[in-house]
Residue frames as qw, qx, qy, qz and C-alpha x, y, z in Angstrom:
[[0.542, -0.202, 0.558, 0.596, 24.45, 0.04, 15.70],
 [0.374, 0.855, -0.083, -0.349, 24.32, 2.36, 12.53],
 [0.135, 0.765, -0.534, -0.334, 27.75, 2.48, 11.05],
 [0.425, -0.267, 0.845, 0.183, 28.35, -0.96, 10.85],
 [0.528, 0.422, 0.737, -0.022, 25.02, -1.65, 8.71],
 [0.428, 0.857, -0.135, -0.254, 25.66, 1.39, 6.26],
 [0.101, -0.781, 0.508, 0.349, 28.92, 0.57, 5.91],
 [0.486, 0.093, 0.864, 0.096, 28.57, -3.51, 4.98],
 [0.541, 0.658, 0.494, -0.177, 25.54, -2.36, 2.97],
 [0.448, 0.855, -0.092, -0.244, 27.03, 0.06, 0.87],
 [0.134, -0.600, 0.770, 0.171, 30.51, -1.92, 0.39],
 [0.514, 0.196, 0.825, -0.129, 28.44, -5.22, -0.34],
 [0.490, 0.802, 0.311, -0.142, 26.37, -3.28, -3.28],
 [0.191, 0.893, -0.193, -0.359, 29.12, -1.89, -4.70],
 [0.107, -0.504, 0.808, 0.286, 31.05, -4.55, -4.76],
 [0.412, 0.262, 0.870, 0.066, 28.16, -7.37, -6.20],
 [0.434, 0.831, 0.348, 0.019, 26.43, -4.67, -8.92],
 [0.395, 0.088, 0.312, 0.860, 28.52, -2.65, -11.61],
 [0.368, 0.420, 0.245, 0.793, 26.20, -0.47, -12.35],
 [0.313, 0.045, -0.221, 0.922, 26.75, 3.32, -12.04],
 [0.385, -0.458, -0.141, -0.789, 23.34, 4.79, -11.95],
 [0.546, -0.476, -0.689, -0.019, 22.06, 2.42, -9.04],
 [0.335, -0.687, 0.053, -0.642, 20.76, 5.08, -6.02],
 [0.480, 0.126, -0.728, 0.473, 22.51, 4.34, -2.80],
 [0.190, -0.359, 0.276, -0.871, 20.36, 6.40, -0.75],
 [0.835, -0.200, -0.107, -0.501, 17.19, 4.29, -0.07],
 [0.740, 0.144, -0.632, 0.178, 19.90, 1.53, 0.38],
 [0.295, 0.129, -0.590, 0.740, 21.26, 2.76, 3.10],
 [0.626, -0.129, 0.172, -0.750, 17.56, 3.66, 4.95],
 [0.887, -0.261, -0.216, -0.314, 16.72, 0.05, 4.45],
 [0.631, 0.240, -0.621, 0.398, 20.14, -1.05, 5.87],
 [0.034, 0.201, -0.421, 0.884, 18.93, 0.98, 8.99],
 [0.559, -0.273, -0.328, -0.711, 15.04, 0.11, 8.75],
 [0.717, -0.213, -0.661, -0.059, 15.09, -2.88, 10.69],
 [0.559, -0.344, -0.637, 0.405, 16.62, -1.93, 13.67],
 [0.078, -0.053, 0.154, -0.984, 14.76, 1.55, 13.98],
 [0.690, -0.335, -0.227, -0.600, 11.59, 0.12, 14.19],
 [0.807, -0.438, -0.389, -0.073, 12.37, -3.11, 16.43],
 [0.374, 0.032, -0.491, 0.786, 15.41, -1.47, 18.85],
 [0.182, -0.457, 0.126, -0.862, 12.92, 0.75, 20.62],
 [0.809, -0.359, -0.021, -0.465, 11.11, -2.43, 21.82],
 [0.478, -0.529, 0.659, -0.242, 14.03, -4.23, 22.76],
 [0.695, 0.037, 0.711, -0.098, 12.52, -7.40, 20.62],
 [0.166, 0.236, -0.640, -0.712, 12.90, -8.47, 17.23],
 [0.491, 0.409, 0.466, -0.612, 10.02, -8.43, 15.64],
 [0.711, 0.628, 0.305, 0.087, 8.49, -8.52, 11.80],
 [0.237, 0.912, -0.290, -0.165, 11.14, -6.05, 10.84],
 [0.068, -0.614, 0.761, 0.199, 13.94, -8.73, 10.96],
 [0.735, 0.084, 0.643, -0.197, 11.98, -10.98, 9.60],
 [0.219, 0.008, 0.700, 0.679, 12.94, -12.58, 5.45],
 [0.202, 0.624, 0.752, -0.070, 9.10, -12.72, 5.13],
 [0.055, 0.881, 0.219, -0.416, 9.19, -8.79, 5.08],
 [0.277, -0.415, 0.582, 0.642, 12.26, -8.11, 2.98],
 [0.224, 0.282, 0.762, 0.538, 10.54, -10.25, 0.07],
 [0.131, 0.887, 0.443, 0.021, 7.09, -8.46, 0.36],
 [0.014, 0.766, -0.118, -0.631, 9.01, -5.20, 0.37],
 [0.063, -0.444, 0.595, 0.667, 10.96, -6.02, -2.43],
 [0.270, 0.286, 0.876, 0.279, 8.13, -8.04, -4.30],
 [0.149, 0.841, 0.486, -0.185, 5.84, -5.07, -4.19],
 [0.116, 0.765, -0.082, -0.628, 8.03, -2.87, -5.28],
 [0.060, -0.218, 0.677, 0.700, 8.49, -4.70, -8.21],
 [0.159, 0.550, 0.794, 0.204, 5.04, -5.18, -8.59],
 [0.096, -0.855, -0.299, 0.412, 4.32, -1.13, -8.12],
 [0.157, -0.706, 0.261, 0.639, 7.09, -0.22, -10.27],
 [0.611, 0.382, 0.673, 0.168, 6.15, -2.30, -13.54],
 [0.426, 0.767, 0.414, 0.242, 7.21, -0.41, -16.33],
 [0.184, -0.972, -0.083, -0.117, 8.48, 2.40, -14.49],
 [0.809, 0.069, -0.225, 0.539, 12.57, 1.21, -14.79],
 [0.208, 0.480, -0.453, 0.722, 14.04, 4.95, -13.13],
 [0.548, -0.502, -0.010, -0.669, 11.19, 4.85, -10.32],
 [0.961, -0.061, -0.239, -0.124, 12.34, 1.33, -10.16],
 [0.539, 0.285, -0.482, 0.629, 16.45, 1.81, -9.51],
 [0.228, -0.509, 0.347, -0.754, 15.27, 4.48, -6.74],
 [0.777, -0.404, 0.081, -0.475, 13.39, 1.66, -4.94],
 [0.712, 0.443, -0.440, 0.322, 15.47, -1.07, -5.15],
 [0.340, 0.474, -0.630, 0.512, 17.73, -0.33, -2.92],
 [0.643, -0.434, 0.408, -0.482, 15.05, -0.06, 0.20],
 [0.956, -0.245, 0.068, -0.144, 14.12, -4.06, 0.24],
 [0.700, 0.418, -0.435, 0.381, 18.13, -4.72, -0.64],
 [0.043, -0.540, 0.438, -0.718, 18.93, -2.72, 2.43],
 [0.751, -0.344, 0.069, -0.559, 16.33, -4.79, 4.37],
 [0.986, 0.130, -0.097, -0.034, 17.95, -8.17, 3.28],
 [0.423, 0.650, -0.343, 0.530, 21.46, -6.77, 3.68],
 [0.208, -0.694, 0.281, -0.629, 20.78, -5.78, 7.18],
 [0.966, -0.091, -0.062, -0.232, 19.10, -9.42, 7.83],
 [0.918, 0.206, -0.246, 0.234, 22.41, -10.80, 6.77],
 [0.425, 0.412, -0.396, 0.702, 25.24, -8.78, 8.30],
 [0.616, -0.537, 0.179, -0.548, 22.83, -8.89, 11.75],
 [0.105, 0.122, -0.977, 0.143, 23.12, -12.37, 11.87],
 [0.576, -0.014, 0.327, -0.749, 18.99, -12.61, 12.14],
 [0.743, 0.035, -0.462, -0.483, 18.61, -15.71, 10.46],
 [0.242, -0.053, -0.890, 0.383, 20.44, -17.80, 13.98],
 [0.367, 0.107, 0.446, -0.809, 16.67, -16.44, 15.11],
 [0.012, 0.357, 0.860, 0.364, 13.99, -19.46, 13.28],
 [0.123, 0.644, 0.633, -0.411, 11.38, -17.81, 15.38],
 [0.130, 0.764, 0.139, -0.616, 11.41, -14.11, 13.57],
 [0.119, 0.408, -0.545, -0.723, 13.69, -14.42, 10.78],
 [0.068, -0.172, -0.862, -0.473, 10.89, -17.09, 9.06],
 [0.168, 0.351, 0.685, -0.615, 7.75, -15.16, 10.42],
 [0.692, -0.153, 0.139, -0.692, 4.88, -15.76, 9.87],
 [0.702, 0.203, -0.597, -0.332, 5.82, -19.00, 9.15],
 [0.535, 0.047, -0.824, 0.178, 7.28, -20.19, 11.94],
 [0.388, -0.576, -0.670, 0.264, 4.80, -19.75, 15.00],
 [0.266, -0.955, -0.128, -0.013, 4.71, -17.01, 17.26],
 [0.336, 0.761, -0.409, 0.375, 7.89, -14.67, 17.89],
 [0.837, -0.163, -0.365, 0.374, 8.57, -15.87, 21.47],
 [0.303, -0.951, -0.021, 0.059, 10.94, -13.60, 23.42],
 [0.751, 0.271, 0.125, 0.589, 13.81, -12.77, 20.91],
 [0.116, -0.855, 0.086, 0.499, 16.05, -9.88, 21.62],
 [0.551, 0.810, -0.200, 0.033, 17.18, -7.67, 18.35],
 [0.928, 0.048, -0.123, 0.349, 19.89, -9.53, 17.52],
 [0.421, 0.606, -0.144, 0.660, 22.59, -6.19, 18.25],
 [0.462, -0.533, 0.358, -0.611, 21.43, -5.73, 21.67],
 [0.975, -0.205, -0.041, 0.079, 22.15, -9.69, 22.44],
 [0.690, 0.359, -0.247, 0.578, 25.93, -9.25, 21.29],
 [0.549, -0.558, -0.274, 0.559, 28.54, -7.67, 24.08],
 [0.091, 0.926, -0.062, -0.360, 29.41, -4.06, 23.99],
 [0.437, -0.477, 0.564, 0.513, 32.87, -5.02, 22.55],
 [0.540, 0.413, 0.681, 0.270, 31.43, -6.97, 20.01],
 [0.020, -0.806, -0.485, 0.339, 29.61, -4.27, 19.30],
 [0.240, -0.818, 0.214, 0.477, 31.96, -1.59, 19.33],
 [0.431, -0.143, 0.710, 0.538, 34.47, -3.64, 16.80],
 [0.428, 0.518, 0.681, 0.289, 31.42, -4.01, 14.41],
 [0.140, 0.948, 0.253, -0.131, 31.15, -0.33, 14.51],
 [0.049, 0.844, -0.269, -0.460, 34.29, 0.60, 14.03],
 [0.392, 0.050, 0.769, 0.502, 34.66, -1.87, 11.08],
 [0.304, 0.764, 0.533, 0.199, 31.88, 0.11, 9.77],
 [0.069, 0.944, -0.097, -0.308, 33.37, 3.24, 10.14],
 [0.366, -0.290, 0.627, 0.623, 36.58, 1.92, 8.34],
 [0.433, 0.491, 0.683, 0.324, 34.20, 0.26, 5.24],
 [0.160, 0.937, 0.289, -0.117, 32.59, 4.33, 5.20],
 [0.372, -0.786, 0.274, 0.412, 36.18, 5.43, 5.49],
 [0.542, -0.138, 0.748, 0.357, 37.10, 3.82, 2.88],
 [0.352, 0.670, 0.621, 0.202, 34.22, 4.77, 0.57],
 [0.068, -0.934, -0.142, 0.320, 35.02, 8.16, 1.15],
 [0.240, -0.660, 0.516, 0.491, 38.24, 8.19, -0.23],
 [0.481, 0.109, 0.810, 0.318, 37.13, 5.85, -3.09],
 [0.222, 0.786, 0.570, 0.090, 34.45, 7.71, -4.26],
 [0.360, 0.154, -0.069, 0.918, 36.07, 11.40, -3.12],
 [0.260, -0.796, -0.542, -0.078, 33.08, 12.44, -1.25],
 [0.231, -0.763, -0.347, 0.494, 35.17, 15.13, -0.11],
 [0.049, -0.119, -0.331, -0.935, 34.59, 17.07, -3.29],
 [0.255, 0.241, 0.545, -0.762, 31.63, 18.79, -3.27],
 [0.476, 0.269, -0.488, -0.680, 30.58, 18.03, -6.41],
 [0.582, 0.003, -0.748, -0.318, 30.59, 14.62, -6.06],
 [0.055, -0.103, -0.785, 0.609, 29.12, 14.63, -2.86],
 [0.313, 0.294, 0.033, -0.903, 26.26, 16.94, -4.12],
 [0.417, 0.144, -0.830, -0.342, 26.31, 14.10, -7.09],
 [0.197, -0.050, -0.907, 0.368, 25.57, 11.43, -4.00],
 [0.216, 0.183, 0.502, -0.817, 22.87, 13.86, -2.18],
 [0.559, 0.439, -0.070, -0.699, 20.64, 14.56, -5.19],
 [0.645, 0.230, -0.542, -0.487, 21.27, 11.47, -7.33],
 [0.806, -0.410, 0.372, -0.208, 22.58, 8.75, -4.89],
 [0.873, 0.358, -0.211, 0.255, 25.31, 7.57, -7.32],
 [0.464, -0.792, 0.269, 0.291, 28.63, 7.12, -6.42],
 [0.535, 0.745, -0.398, 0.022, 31.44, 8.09, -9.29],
 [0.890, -0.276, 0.089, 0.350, 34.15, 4.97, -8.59],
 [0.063, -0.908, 0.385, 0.151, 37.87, 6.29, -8.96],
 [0.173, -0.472, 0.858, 0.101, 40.16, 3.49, -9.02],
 [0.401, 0.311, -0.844, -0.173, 40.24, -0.04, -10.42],
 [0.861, -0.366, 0.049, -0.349, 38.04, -2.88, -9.05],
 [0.350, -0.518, 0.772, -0.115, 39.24, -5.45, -7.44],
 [0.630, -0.082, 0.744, 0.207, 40.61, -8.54, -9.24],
 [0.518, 0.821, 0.231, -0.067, 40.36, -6.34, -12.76],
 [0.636, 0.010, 0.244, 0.732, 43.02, -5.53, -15.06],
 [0.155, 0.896, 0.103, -0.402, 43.48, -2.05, -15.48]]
């Protein structure tokens, strides 16, 4: 599954931060991180685990001290990480999602390869809607502000949030 975890991830961020400079790009890599490292083995492993998420995201704020653009650009990875956690459903897993804490891992399948194809499927194409949706919000098909997206990782909103007076 891909689409489903960009799509949550980047709909989820946009809609719980305002602001305009935050770099979507790394987001969306960690929204994907987990289950490119532990789908090849079939088992979830440290990658879906909270333990990791925080150390990512605790180091990078301890690496980025001072350093507030270097900082927005990271960011987004350990969000993506924690994002991915949630809209996976990896915490119904005690064994991985609290590793190291909680014993040994045991024989947990990544939680997307437990669910039925259907399942599946749906979640993807609810992620392709959420992308669908961004596309037309944002206007990614200008090239400008696609180009905007590539090189900066912002995304220029268009319309009115939701539950704002315009």
């Amino acid at each position: 599954m891909l689409l489903w975890f960009l799509g949550t991830a980047l709909v989820t961020v946009w809609y719980v931060f305002t602001d305009p400079r935050f770099d979507y790009r790394l987001l969306l890599v960690g929204a994907l991180l987990p289950d490119l490292i532990d789908v090849p083995g079939g088992q979830a492993r440290w990658a879906h685990s909270l333990t990791v998420a925080v150390g990512t995201l605790a180091l990078v704020m301890l690496v980025t001290a001072g350093r507030k653009p270097v900082r927005r650009l990271l960011l987004g990875l350990p969000i993506g990480m924690l994002l991915h956690l949630v809209w996976d459903g990896a915490f119904a897993s005690t064994e991985v999602f609290w590793w190291p804490f909680s014993g040994s891992w045991g024989d947990v399948q990544v939680p997307s390869l437990e669910r039925s194809l259907w399942l599946n499927l749906l979640m993807e194409a609810a992620g392709v809607a959420m992308l669908w949706w961004a596309w037309k919000r944002f206007d990614l098909a200008d090239a400008q502000r696609r180009g905007q997206f590539v090189r900066q990782g912002t995304l220029t909103d268009l319309g009115p949030r939701p539950g704002r007076r315009v």
